[in-house]
C-alpha positions as CSV (number, residue, x, y, z in Angstrom):
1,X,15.2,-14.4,-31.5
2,X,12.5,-11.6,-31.7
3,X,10.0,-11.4,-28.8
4,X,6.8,-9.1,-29.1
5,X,6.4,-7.1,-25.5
6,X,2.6,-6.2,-25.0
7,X,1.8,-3.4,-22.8
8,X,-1.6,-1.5,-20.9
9,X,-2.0,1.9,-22.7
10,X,-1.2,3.9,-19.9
11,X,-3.2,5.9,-17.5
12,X,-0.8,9.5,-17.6
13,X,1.0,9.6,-14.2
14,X,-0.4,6.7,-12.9
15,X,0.6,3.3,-14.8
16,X,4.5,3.5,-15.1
17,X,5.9,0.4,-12.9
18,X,5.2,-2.6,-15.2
19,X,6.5,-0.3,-17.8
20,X,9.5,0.3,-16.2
21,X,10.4,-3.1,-15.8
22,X,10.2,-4.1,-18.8
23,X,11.1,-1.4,-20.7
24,X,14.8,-1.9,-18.8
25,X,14.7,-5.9,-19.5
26,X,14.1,-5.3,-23.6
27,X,17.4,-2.5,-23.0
28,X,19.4,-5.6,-21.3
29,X,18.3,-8.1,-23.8
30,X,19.0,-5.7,-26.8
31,X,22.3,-7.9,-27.6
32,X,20.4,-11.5,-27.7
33,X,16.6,-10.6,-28.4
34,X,15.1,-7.8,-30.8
35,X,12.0,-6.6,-28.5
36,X,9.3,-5.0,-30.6
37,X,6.9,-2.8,-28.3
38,X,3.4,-3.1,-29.0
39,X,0.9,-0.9,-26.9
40,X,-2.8,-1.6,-26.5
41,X,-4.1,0.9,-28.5
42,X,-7.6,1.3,-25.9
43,X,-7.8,1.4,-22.1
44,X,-8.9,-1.5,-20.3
45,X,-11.9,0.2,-18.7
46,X,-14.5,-1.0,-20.4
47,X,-15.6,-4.4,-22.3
48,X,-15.6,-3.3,-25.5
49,X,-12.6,-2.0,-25.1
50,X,-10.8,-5.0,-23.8
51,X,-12.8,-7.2,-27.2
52,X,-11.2,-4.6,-29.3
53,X,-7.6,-4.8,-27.6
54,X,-7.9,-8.9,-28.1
55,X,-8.7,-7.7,-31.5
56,X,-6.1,-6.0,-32.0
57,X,-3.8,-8.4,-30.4
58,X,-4.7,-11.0,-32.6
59,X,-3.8,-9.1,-35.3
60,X,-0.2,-8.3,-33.8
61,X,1.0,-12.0,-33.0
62,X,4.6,-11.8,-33.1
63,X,7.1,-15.0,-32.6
64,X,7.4,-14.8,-29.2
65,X,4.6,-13.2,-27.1
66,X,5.0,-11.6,-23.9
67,X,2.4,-10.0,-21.6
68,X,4.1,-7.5,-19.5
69,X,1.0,-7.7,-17.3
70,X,-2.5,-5.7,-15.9
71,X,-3.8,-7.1,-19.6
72,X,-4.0,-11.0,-18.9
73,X,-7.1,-11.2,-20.6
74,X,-5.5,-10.0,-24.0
75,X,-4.2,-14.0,-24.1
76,X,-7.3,-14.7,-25.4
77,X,-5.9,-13.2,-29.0
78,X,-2.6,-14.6,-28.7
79,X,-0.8,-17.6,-29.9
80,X,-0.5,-20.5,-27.0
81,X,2.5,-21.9,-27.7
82,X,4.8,-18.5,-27.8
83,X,3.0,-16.8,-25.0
84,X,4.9,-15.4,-22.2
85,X,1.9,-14.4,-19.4
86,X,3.3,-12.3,-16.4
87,X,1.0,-11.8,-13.3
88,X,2.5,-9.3,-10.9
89,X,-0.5,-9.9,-8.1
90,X,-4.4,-10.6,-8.0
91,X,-5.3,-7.6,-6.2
92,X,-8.1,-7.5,-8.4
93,X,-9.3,-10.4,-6.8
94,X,-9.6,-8.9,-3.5
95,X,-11.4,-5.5,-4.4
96,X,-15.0,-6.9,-5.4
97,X,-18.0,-8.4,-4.1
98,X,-18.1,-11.5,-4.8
99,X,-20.4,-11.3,-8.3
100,X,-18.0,-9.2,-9.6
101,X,-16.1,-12.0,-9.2
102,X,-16.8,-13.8,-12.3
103,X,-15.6,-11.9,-15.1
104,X,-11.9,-10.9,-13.8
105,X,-11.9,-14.6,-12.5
106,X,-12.4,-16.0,-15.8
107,X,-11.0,-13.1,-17.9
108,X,-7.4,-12.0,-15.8
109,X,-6.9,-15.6,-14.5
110,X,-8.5,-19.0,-15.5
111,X,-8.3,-18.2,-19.5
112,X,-5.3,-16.4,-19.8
113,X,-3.6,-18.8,-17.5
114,X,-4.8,-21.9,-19.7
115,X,-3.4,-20.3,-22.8
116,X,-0.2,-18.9,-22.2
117,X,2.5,-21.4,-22.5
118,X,4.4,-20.1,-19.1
119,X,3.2,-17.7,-16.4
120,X,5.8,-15.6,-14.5
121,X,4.7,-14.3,-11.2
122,X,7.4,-12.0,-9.5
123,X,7.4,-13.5,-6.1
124,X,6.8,-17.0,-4.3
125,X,3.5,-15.0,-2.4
126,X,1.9,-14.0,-5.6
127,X,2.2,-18.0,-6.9
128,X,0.7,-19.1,-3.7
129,X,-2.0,-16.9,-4.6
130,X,-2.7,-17.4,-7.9
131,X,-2.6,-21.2,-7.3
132,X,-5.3,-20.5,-4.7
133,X,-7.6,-19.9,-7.8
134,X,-5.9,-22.3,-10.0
135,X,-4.5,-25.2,-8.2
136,X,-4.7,-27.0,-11.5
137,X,-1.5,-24.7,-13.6
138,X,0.7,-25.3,-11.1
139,X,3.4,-27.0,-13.3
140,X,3.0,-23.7,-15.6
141,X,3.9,-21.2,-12.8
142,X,7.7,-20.0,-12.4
143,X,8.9,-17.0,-9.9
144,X,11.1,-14.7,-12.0
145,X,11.5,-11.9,-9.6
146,X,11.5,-8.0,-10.4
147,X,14.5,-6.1,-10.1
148,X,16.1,-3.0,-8.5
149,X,16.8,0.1,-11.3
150,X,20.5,0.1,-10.9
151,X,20.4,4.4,-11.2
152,X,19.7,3.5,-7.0
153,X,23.3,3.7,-5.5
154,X,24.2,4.2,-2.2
155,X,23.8,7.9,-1.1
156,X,25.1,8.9,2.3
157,X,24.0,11.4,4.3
158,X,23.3,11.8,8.2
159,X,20.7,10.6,9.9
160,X,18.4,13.1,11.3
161,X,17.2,11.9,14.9
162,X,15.6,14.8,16.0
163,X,13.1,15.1,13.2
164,X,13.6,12.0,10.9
165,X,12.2,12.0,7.3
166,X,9.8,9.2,7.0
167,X,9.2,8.4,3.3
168,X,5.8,6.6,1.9
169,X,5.7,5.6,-1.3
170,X,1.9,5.3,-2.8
171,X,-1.3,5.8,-1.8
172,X,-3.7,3.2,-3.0
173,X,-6.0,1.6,-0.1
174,X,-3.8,-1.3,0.1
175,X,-0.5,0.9,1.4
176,X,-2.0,1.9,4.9
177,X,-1.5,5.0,5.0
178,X,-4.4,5.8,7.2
179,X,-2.7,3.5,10.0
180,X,0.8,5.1,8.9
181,X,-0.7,7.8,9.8
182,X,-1.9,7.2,12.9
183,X,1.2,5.6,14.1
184,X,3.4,9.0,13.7
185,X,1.2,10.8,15.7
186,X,2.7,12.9,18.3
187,X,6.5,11.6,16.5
188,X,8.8,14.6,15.7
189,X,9.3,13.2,12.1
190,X,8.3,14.6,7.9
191,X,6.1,12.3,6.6
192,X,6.7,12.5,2.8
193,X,4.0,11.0,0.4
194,X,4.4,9.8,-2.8
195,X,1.7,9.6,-5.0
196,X,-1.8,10.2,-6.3
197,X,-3.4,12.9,-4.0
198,X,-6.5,11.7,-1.4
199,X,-8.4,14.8,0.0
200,X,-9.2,11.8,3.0
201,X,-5.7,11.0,3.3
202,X,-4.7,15.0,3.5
203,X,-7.4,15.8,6.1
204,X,-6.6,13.0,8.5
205,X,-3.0,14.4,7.9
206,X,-4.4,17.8,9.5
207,X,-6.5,16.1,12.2
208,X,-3.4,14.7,13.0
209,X,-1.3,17.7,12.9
210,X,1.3,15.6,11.3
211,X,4.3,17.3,9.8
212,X,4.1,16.4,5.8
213,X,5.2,16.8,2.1
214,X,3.2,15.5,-0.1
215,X,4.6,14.9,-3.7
216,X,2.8,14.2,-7.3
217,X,3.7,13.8,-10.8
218,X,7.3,13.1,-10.2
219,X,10.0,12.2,-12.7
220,X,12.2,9.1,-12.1
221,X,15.2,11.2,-10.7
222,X,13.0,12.9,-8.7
223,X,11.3,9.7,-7.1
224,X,15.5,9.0,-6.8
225,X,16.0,12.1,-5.0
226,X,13.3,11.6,-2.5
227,X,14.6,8.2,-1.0
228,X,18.4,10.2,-0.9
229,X,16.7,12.8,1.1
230,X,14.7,10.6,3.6
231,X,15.8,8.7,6.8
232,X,13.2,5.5,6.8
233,X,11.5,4.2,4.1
234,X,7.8,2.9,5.4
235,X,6.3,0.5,3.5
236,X,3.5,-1.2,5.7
237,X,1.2,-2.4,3.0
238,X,-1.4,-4.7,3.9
239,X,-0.5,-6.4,0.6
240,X,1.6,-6.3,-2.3
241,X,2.4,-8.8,-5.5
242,X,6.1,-7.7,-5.0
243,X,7.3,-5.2,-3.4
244,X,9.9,-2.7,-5.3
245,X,10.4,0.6,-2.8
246,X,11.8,-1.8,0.1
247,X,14.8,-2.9,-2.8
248,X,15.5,0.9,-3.5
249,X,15.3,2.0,-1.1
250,X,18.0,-0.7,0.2
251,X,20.1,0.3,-2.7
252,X,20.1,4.0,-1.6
253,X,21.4,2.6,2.1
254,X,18.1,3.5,4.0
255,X,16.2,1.7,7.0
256,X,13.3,-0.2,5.8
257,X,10.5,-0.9,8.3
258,X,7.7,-3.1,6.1
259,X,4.8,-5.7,6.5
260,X,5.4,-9.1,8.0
261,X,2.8,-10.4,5.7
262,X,2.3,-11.0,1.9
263,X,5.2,-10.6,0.0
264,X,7.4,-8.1,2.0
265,X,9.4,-10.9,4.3
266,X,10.6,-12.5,1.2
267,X,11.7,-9.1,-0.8
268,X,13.2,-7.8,2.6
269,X,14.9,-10.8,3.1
270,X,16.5,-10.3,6.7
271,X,17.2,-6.5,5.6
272,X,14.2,-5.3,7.4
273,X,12.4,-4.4,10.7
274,X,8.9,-6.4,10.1
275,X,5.8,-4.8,11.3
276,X,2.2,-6.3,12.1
277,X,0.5,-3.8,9.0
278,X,-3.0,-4.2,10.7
279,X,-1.6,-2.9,14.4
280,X,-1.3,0.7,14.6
281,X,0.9,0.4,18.2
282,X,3.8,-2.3,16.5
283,X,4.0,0.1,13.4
284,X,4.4,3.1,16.1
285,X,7.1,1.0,18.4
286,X,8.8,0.2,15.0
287,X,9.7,3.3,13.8
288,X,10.6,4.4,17.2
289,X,12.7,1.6,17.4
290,X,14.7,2.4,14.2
291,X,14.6,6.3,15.2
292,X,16.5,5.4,18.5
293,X,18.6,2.3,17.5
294,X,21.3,3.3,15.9
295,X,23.2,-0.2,15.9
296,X,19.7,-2.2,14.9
297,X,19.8,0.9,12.0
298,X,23.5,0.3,10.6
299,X,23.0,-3.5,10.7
300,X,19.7,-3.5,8.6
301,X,21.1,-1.1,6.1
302,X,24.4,-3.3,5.8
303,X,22.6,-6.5,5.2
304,X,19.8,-3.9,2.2
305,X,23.4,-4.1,0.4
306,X,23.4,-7.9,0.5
307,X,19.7,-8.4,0.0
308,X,19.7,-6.5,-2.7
309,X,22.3,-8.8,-5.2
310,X,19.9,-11.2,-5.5
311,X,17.5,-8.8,-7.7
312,X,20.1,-7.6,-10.2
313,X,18.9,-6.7,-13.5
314,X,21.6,-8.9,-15.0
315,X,20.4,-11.9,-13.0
316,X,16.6,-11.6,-14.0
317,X,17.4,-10.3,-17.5
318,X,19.0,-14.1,-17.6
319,X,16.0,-15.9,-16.5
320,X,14.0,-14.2,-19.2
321,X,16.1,-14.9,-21.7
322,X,16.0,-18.2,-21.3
323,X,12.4,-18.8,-20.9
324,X,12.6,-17.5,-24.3
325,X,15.0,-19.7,-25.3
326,X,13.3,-22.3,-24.3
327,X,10.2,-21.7,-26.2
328,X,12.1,-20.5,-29.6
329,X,13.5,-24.2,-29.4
330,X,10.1,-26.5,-29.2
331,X,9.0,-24.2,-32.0
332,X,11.8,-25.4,-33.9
């Protein structure tokens, strides 16, 4: 069975998640499924770009198709019956006035939705969404989760109560950092940033006076290293399609405190202290609470190592594989 992955050309130091994904579920499948690689050969940034990626695409059918994601629209150059379409949010949906509506609408959603033969979304949250657009594919819709790297083992170390190490990973509007922010003020804690620098973000640091690190460009082990070295792990999006950092940092045996909206309940599972995103005081109260209970601290990271076995590589590898399967035997 030979299965064609299609991937975003990548923004340098930017794009690397969906990529990492899937780049680990070809290296599981090896055994069962050759995995050929094909890379959009133009960013998506413009239209003429995207017409000559579809272009392109149409030229590189393979078998079995499979968009790994961001590029939904390059369905329109793809064989329907042997396409695999993977949506890991509609955030793009949420960004734009509403006539800028139109063209990711019918370009990211409606057509490539119609034409792919299944759509994966990686939570239950993101498939409510997407059905809020397109009540009609509901029958084509199936939640195959993402998955935890397993290089994220448990890494002990004491916890620093007089000055914990709070860790935040990204820095796009939709991770909060500005109300993050505001809710350390006056704690004795590091705030360490990971991501994409934001002059705003950096001055309302210093208005703050809030003790920080920030952190660019990093390699894998070094993102690894930074959830070793921290205390909490804050992750109070106001929205996310999944949901990755609360599942490493899980693995690594770190408090989580997240959102109690969007997708972050069901990723967190019970393995969590759940946060209203939009309320600077509960965020504050929180991570206070998690600074000063040891007990509530232990038992969260105890049941991270239970939450985490349902995202297993080997288990999500599995449902792949036989969503291929399944469409290798009505081609027969």
């Amino acid at each position: 069975m030979k299965v064609s992955y299609f991937y975003r050309k990548p923004i340098p130091h930017f794009h690397f998640s969906i990529e990492r994904i899937f780049d680990a579920v070809s290296s599981y499948l090896q055994k069962e499924v050759e995995v050929e690689r094909k890379e959009m050969p133009f960013f998506c940034d413009r239209l003429e770009y995207k017409y000559k990626n579809v272009l392109w695409s149409r030229k590189n059918n393979g078998s079995i198709n499979h968009i790994t994601g961001d590029i939904h629209y390059v369905a329109l150059g793809l064989a329907s019956a042997s396409t695999v379409l993977t949506i890991h949010d509609v955030n793009f949906m949420k960004r734009r006035n509403y006539l800028k509506l139109v063209e990711p609408y019918i370009f990211s959603l409606l057509i490539p939705i119609a034409k792919a033969k299944i759509v994966t979304v990686v939570s239950e949250q993101t498939k409510r969404e997407v059905l809020e657009y397109v009540p009609f594919f509901k029958n084509k819709i199936r939640v195959v989760p993402n998955f935890y790297d397993p290089a994220y083992e448990i890494f002990e170390k004491p916890f620093n109560k007089e000055k914990p190490v709070l860790l935040q990973i990204g820095t796009s509007a939709n991770k909060n950092l500005e109300r993050l922010i505001e809710a350390v003020e006056d704690i004795n804690c590091t705030l360490v940033i990971v991501g994409r620098y934001n002059k705003n973000i950096e001055e309302l640091l210093l208005s703050k006076q809030i003790s920080y690190e920030w952190k660019q460009n990093l390699t894998d082990i070094e993102v690894r290293e930074q959830y070793q070295q921290c205390d909490i792990m804050c992750f109070v999006s106001t929205a996310e399609g999944f949901g990755m950092p609360i599942l490493e940092a899980q693995a690594v045996g770190r408090a989580v405190i997240t959102s109690n909206t969007s997708s972050m309940p069901e990723v967190a599972g019970n393995a969590a202290l759940l946060v209203d995103p939009y309320s600077v005081a509960d965020i504050r109260d929180g991570i206070l609470k998690l600074i000063d209970d040891d007990g509530l601290r232990d038992e969260l990271i105890k049941k991270g190592f239970d939450n985490i076995k349902r995202y297993d590589i080997a288990r999500i590898g599995e449902m792949y594989y036989n969503l291929y399967a399944e469409i290798a035997a009505e081609a027969k």
